[in-house]
C-alpha positions in Angstrom: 48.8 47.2 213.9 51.6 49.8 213.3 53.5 49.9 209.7 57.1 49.0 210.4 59.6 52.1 209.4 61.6 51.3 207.1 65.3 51.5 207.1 67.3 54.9 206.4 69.8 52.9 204.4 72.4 55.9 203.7 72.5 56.8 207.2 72.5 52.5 208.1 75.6 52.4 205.7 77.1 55.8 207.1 76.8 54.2 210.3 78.3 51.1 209.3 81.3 52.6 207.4 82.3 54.3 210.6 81.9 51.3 213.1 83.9 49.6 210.8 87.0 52.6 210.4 86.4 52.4 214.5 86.6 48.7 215.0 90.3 48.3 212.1 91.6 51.0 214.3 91.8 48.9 217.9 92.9 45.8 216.3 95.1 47.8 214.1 98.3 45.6 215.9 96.5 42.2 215.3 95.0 42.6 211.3 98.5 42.7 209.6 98.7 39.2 209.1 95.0 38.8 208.3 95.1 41.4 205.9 98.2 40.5 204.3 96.8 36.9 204.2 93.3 38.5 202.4 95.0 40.6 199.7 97.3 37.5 199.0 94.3 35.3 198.4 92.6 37.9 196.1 95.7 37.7 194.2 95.7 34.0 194.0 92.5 33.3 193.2 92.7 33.3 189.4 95.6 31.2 189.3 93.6 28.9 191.5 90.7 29.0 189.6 92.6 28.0 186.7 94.2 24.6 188.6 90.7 23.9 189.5 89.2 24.9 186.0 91.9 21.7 185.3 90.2 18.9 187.5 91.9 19.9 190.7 90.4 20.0 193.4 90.6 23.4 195.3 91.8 22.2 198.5 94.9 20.8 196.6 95.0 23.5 194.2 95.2 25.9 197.3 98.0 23.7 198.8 99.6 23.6 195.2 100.0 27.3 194.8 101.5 28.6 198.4 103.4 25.7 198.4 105.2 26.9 195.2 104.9 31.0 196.1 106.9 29.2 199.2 109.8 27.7 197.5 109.7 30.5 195.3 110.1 33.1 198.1 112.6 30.8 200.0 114.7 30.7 196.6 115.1 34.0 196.2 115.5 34.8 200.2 118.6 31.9 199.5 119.9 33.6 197.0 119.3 37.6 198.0 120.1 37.7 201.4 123.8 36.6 201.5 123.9 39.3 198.5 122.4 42.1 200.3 124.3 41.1 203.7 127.5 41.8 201.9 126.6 44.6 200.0 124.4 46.8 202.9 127.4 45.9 205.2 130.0 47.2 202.5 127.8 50.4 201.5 127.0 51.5 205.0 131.0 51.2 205.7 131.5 53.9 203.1 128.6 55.5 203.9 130.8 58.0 206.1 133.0 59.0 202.7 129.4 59.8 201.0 129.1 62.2 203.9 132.5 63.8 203.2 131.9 64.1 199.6 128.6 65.8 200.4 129.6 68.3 202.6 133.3 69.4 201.2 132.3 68.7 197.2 128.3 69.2 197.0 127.5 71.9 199.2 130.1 74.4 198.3 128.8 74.1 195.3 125.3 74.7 195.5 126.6 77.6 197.8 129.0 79.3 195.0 126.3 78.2 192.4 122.4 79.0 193.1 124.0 81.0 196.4 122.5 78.4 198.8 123.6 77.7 202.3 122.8 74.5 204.3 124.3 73.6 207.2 123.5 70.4 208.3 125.0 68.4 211.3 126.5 65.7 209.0 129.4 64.8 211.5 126.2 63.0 214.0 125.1 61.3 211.3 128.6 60.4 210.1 129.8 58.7 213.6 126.3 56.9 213.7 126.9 55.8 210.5 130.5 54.4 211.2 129.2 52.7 214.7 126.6 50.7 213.0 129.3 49.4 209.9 131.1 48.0 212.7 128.5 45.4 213.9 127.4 42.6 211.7 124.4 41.7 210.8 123.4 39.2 213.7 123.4 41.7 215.7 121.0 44.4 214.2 117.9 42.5 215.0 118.5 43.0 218.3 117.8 46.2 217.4 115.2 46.3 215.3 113.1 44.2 218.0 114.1 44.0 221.3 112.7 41.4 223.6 112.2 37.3 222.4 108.5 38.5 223.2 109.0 40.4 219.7 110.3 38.3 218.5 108.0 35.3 218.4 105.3 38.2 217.8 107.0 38.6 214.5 107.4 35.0 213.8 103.7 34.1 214.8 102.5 37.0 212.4 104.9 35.7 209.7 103.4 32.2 210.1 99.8 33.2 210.2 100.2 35.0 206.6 100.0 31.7 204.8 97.5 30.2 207.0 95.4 32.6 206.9 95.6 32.8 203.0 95.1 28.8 202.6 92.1 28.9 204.5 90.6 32.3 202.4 91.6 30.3 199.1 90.6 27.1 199.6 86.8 28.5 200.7 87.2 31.9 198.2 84.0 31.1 196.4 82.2 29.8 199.2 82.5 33.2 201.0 81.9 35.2 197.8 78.6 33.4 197.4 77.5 33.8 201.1 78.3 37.6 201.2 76.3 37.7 197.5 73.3 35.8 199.5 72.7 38.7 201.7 72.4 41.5 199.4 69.0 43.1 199.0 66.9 41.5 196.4 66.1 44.6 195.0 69.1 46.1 194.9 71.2 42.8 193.3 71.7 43.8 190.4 73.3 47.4 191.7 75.3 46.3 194.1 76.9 43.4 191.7 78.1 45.3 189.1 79.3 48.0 191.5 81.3 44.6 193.0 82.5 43.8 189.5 83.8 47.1 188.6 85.9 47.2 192.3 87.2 44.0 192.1 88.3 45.1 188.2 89.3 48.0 189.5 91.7 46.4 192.5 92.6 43.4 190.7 93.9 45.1 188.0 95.9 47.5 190.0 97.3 45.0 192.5 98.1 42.2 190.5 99.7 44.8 187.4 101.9 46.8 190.3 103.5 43.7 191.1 104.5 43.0 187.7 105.5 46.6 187.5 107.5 46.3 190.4 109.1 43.1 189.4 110.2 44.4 186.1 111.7 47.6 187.3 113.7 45.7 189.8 115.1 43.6 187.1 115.8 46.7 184.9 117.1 48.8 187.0 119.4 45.8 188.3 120.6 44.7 185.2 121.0 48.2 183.9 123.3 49.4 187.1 125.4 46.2 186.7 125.7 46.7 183.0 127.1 50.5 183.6 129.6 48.7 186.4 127.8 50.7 189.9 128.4 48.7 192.9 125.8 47.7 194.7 123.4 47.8 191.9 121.0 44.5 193.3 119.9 46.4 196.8 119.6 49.7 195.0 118.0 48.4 192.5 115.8 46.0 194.0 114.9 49.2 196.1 113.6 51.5 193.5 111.4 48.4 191.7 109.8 47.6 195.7 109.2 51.7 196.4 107.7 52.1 192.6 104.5 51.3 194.6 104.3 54.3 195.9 104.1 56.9 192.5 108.0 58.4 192.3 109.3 57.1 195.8 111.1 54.2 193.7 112.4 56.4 191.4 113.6 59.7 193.4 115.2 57.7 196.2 117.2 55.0 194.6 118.2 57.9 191.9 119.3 59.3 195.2 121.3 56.5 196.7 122.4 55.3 193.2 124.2 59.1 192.2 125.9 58.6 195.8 127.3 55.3 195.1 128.2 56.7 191.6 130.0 59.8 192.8 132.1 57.8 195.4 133.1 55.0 192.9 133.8 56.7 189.1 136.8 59.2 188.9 135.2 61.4 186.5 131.5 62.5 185.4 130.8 59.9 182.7 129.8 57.3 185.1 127.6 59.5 187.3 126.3 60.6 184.1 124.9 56.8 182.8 123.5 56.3 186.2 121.5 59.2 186.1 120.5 58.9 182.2 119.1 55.2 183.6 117.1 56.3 186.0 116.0 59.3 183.5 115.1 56.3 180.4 113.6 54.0 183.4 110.9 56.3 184.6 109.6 56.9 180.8 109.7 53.4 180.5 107.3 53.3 183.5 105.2 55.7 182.5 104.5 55.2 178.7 105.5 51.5 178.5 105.3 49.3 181.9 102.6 50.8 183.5 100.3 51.7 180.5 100.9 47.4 179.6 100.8 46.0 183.0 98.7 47.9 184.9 96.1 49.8 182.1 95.0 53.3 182.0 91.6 51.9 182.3 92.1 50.7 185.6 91.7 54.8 186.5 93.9 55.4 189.6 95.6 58.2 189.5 99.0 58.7 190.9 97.9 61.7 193.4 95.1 59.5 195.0 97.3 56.3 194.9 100.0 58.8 196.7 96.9 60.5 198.8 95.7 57.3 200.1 98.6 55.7 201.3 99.7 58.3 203.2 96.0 59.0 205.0 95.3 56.1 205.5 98.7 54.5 206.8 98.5 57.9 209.0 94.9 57.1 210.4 95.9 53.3 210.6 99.2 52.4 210.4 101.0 49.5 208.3 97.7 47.8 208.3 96.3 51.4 206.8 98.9 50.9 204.4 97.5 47.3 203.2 94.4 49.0 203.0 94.6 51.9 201.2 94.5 50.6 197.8 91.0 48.8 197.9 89.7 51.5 199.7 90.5 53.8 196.5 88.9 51.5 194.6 86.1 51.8 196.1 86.0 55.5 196.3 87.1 55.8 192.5 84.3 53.6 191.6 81.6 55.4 194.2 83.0 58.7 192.2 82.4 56.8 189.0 78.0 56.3 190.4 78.0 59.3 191.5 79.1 60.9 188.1 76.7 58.8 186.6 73.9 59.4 188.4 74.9 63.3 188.3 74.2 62.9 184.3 71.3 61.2 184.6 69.6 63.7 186.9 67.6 66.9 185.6 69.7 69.0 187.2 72.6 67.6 185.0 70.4 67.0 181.2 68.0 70.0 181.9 64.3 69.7 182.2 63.9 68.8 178.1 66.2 65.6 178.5 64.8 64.8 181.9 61.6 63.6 180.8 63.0 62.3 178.1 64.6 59.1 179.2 65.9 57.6 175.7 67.5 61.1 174.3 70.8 59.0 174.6 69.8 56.6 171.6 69.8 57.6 168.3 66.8 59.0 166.8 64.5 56.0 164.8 63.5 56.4 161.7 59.9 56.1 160.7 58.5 53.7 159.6 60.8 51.4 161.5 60.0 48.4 159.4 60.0 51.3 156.6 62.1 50.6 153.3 65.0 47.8 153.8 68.5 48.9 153.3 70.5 46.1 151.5 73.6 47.7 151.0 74.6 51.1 151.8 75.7 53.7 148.6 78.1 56.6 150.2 79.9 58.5 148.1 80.9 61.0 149.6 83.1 58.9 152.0 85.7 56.4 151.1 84.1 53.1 151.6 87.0 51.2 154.0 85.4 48.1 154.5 82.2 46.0 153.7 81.8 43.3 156.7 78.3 41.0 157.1 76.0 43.4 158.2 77.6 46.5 158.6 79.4 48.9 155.7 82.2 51.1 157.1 83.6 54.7 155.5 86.6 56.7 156.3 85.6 60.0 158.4 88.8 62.0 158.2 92.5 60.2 159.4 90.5 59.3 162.7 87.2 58.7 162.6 84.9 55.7 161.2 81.0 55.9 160.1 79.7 52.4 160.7 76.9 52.0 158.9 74.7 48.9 160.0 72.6 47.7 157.2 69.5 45.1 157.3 71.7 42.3 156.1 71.5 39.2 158.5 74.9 36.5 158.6 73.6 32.7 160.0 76.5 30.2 160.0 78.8 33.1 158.7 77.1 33.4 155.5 75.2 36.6 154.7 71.4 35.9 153.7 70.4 37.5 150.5 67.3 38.4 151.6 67.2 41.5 154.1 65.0 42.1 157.2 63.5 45.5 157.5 64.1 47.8 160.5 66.8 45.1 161.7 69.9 47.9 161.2 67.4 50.3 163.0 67.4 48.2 166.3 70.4 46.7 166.1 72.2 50.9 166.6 69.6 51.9 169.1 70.2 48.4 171.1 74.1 48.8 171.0 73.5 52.6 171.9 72.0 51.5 174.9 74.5 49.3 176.4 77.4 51.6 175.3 75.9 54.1 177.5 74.8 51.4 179.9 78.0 49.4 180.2 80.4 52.4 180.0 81.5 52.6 183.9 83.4 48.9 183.3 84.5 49.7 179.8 85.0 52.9 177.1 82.8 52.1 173.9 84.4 53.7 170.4 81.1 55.3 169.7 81.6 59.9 169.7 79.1 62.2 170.2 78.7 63.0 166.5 75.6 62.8 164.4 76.0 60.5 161.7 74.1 62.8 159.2 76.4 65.8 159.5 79.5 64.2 157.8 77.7 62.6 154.7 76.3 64.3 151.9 72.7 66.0 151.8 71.0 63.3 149.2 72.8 60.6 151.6 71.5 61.2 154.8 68.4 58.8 154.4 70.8 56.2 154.4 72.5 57.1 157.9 69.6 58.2 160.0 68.9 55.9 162.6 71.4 52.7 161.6 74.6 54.4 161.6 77.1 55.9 164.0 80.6 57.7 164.4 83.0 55.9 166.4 87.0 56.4 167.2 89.6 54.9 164.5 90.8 51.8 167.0 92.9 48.6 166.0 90.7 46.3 166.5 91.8 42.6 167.7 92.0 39.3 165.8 89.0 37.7 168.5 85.5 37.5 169.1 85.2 36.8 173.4 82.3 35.0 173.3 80.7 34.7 176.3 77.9 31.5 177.8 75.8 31.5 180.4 73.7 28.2 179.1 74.5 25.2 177.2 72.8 25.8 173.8 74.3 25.4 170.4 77.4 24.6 169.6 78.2 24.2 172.7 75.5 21.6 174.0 76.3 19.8 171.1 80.3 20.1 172.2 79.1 18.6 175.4 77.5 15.6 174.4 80.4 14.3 172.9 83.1 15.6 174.9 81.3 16.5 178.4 83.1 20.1 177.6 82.9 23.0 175.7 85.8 24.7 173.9 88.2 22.4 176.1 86.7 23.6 179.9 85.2 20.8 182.2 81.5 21.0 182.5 79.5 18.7 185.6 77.9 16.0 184.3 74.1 15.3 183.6 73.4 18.7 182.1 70.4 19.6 180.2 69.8 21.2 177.0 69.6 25.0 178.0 70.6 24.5 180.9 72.1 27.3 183.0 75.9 26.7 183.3 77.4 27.0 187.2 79.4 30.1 186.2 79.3 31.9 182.9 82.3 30.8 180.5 85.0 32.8 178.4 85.3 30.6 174.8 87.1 32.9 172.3 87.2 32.7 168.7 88.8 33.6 165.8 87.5 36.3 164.0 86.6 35.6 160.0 86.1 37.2 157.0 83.2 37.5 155.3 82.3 34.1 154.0 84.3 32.3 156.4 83.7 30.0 159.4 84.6 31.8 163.1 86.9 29.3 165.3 86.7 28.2 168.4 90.2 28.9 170.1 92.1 28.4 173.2 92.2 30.7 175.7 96.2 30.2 175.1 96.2 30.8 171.7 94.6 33.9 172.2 97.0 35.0 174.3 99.6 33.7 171.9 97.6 36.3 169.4 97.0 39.2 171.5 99.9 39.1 174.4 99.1 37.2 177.4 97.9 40.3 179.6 95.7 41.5 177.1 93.7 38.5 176.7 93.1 38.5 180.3 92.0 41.7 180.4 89.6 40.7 177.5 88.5 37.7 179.2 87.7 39.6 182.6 85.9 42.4 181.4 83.8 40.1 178.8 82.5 38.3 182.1 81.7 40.9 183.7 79.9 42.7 180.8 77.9 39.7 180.4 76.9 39.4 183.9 75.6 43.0 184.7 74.1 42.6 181.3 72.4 39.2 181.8 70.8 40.3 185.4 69.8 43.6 183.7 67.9 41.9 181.1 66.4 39.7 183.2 64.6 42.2 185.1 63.0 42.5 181.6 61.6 39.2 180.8 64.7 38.3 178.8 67.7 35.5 179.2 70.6 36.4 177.6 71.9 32.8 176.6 75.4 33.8 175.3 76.7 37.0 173.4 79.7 37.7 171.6 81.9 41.1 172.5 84.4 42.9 170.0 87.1 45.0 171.3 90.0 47.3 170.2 92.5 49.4 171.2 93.4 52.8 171.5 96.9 54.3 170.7 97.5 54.4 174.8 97.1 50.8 174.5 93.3 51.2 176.4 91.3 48.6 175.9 87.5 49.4 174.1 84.3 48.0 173.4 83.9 48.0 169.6 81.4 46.8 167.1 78.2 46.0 168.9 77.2 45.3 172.3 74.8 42.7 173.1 72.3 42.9 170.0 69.9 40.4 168.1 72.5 39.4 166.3 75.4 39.0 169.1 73.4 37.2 171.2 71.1 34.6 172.2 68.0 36.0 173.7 64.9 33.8 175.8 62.2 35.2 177.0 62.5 34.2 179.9 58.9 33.4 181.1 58.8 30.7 178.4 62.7 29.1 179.6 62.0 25.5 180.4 65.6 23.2 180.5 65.8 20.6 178.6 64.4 22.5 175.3 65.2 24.8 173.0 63.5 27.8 174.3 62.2 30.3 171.5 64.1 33.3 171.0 63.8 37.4 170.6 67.2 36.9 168.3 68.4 35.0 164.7 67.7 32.3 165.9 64.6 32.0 164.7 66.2 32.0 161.1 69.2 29.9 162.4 66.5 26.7 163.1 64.8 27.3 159.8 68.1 27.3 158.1 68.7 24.2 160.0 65.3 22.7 158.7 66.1 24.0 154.8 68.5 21.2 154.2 70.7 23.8 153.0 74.3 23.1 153.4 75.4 26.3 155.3 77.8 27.6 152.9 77.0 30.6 150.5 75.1 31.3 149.1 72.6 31.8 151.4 68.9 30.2 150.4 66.5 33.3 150.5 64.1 33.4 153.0 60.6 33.2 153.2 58.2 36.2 153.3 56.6 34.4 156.4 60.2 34.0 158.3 61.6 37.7 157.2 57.9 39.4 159.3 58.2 37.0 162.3 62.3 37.7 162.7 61.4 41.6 162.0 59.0 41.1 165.1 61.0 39.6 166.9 64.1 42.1 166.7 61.5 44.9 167.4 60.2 43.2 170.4 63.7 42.4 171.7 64.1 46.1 171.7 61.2 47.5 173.6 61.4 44.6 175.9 65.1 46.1 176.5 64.7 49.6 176.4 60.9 50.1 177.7 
């Protein structure tokens, strides 16, 4: 019996890539409304989510939310429309006098000036101009669509845009799940953080450009009425819709608002505010709107945003157009693979780092369960700040040396009693998922060696446990992330059937695994102090609305590629806890540690039996003794037995190699 070939998956996906291009291009007239309906729906879904989150179901949550983008559209169609009728009608009437001013005030002057000559046939476009001011509005669909059989066309496609998008909504997760059932087992854990980092990537994009776009309507609006420019709601309604498209926004309604200006003010001074506007409202898109709403981190650069839209509404039309953003996406994020698999590669690290598969990591210290550092004594740095476990020094105006010592914290008291190596494994762990994790989000870790900014005699104090990071604000939260109901949080749900205030099913088991992993945030405390539990709305209320959604997202999805790397390792990551910061662009980083001993909850996960506290590779080991001690969980902490300090040691070690091979 033969051996079955097995598949040539590049050329398979090759193949499939192209059918696919083929196929969008013949029903390029039919997928407007279908598309339109899809991105809508991805742009819903979190708002969706959240009614459901609620107790809602999502049929009626579904209904809920394009019933209200409805009214909400209908509103401002109420309110806009006689507006713009008025004002298009009045502005293409002295359209004509633009014309005149242009070609007897303009051109001379860029003739006698920069010795220029243009001769355009402005007197066609004049008497088009003057034919089309003298019909009203009812009578320019005409011609726009000729034919009632275009016009129902456009109806029906108008009325199949919310149809299509209840239906996607209201079955969202259902066809998320069935698409996620048919990936290769092998290659699940690949192709879902690939997933993650598009829909990041697109969702981020998509859902910030519309609040960009909304805001620079309403500023350029407001600001063209302040300055008294007629017709400043079409024009600048205009320039907020085209900011899509990098600069459009901005160079055409500067055009069309300097046009209006010289035809309305007598003298320079009100041409003058209308172009020092447009000046100020492009760097406030650039360093403040689009930095906030949209994120640097999101990666798409103005030149491919502009590249794509024009190739692929070229290749496809307006339904290219719909496309061309999560197609970027996914070629920003197949760049982003590529890159790293380019720097993992031989060719790349060179044949000494090639077979060396952990040169990444800091070098370990030996004996790893050597000497125990208690506290760290630098001198030669100005100590900035002495947290739990790790004691931080100024490195110049911009840089930090965190220093991770073998202090452990349980119930946010710090244990007098040190464990040995711990500092050692905790760096090497949170190296490792730095480098891992660094395609969804930056880490504040540089490429410095700890041991070249200390002194000589101090150097056995920073080798292995410490590293150099980036000088980031760092934000008032822990996101804390859970994937079972352990802890806190089982003990949450007994009494409340919740945890942290969002809805669990009922009948759940001690460890069990929860449907979908859960965002509970915290406050973050001082040394001696109890962490709280918070709302996600009063973190928002803490860090700016936007921000804490960003947070929220890219802790899930951190946690998730983490959790199924992991388990490919014999280890269930119960729940972690995730630091972040920003940078001076506003960019959001991972800070701290990633996904350590002591910032998670690990299982191993051939022992993982709901309904019991599984054992763990993490504190808590020490956290159930503590719990056995009778001690009262405020410091000072009871020092810990010689018996407990080995078994935790082992324990931390075998977390690591279990992790990192």
């Amino acid at each position: 019996m033969s051996t079955p070939r097995p598949l040539n998956l590049p050329w398979l996906a090759l193949a499939f890539l192209l059918a696919f291009g083929w196929l969008v291009y013949l029903l390029g007239p039919i997928l407007t409304p279908f598309l339109a309906g899809a991105l809508l729906a991805y742009m819903f879904d979190p708002l969706v989510g959240r009614l459901e989150a609620r107790g809602i179901p999502r049929a009626t949550s579904t209904a809920i939310v394009i019933v209200l983008a409805g009214l909400g559209l209908f509103a401002l169609l109420l309110v806009a429309l006689p507006l713009f009728q008025g004002q298009f009608a009045e502005l293409s009437q002295r359209a004509p006098a633009a014309i005149d001013l242009l070609q007897t005030r303009f051109l001379p002057w860029l003739q006698q000036t920069f010795g220029i000559t243009i001769a355009p046939n402005l007197d066609a476009l004049k008497t088009w101009l003057t034919k089309q001011a003298t019909q009203n509005s009812a009578n320019w669909l005409p011609t726009l669509q000729t034919g009632a059989l275009a016009i129902v066309g456009v109806l029906v496609n108008l009325l199949l845009i919310p149809v299509v998008m209840f239906y996607l909504l209201k079955d969202w997760n259902v066809i998320v799940a069935r698409v996620a059932a048919l990936e290769p087992r092998d290659w699940v854990g690949t192709v879902t953080r690939i997933a993650h980092a598009m829909d990041l990537v697109v969702g981020e994009f998509l859902r910030g450009q519309m609040a960009v776009m909304a805001t620079l309507s309403l500023y350029y609006v407001l600001a063209l009425w302040a300055a008294g420019l007629d017709y400043a709601l079409p024009i600048g309604i205009l320039t907020g819709i085209l900011s899509f498209v990098p600069f459009l926004g901005f160079g055409l309604g500067m055009i069309l608002a300097l046009l209006v200006a010289l035809l309305q003010f007598s003298d320079w001074t009100g041409v003058a505010w209308v172009a020092g506007i447009y000046l100020a409202g492009q760097a406030l898109e650039t360093y403040v709107v689009t930095p906030r709403l949209v994120g640097e981190r999101v990666g798409l650069h103005p030149v491919m945003v502009i590249f794509v839209l024009a190739a692929f509404g070229q290749l496809f039309g307006f339904v290219g157009v719909l496309l061309a953003v999560p197609m970027a996406a996914v070629l920003l994020v197949a760049l982003r693979e590529l890159r790293g698999v380019y720097e993992a590669s031989a060719f790349y690290r060179g044949s000494y780092n090639a077979g060396s598969p952990d040169s990444t990591l800091p070098a370990m210290s030996a004996p790893l369960l050597g000497q125990p550092l208690l506290e760290s004594n630098i001198t030669s740095l100005p100590l900035v700040h002495k947290g739990k476990v790790r004691d931080i020094y100024a490195v110049g105006d911009d840089k930090l040396l965190i220093v991770t010592t073998d202090r452990l914290s349980a119930f946010d008291v710090v244990m007098p009693t040190p464990i040995a190596g711990k500092g050692e494994v905790l760096t090497r762990v949170s190296a490792f998922w730095f480098d891992k994790l660094k395609a969804i989000v930056p880490s504040q870790a540089l490429d410095i060696a700890p041991e070249s900014v200390v002194a000589i005699s101090e150097r056995d104090q920073v080798t292995g446990r410490a590293i150099v990071v980036k000088k980031l604000k760092a934000l008032p939260v822990e996101a804390i992330v859970r994937g079972y109901l352990v802890g806190s949080g089982w003990k949450e749900y007994l009494a409340s059937q919740s945890v942290c205030g969002i809805k669990l099913p009922a009948g759940l088991k001690l460890a069990d695994r929860l449907p979908e992993p859960i965002f509970t945030p915290s406050t973050k405390a001082a040394v001696g102090a109890h962490d709280e539990n918070i709302a996600f709305d009063a973190m928002a209320e803490l860090i700016g609305a936007d921000l804490a959604k960003q947070v929220c997202n890219v802790s899930l999805i951190l946690y998730k590629t983490a959790a199924e790397y992991a388990l490919t390792r014999g280890i269930i990551i119960a729940d972690t806890k995730f630091e972040f910061g920003v940078d001076e662009a506003g960019k959001l980083v991972l800070i701290d540690e990633a996904l350590t001993p002591d910032s998670s909850r690990f299982w191993p996960a051939d022992q993982y039996q709901p309904g019991s506290n599984p054992p763990s590779f993490d504190k808590q080991f020490v956290r159930d003794w503590l719990e056995s001690s009778g001690w009262n969980k405020q410091a000072p902490g009871p020092v810990l037995p010689d018996e407990i300090v080995e078994k935790t040691a082992a324990k931390y070690h075998e977390a690591m190699t279990r992790l990192l091979g």
